[in-house]
N, C-alpha and C positions, 0 to 999 in steps of 0.2 A: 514519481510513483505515489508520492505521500498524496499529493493534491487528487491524482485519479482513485484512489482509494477511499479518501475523506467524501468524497463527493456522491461517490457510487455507492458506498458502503462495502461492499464487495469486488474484486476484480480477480479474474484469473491469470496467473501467468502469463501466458498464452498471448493474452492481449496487451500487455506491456512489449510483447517481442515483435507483433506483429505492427501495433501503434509507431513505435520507434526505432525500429528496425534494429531490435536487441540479437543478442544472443540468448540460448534458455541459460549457458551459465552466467552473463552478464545481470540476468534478470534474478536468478537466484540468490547470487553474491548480494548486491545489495539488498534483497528481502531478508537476506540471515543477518545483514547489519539490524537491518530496521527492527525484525523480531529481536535482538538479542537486545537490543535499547529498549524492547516493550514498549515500542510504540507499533506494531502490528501484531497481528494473530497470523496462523497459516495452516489451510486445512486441505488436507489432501482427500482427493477422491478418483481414485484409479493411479493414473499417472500424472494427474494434474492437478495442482497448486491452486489455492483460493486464497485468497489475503486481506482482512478486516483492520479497518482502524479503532486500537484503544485510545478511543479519543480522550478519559480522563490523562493518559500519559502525553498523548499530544501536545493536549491543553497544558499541563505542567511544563513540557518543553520548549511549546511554543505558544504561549498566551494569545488569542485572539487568534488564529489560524484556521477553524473548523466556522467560523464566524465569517471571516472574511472571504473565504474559499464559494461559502453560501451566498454569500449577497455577489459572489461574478456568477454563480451558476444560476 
């Protein structure tokens, strides 16, 4: 999730369930981990989830990550 997020900037829900053959609570659970370490945002619009990376907390967690993720993409 982190890496599709980092990369894209933005991801819906939606598309982690359909990429990976998630569940929407499968996909939620870990997006409430991820927000709640403040290493993602989460913006709703209707019934669906949008999910940004705070990359300065990324960066603190995982040094070098938003760096690396760039030079595969």
């Amino acid at each position: 999730m982190v890496e599709q997020i980092l990369r894209r900037g933005e991801v819906g829900s939606e598309e982690f369930g359909e990429r990976f053959g998630l569940a929407r609570s499968t996909v939620s659970y870990h997006a409430k981990v991820l927000a709640s370490a403040g290493l993602i945002t989460t913006r709703r619009e209707g019934r669906f989830f949008f999910y940004r990376p705070v990359v300065e907390a990324l960066e603190g967690a995982m040094p070098g990550l938003a760096r690396q993720l760039k030079k595969l993409g």
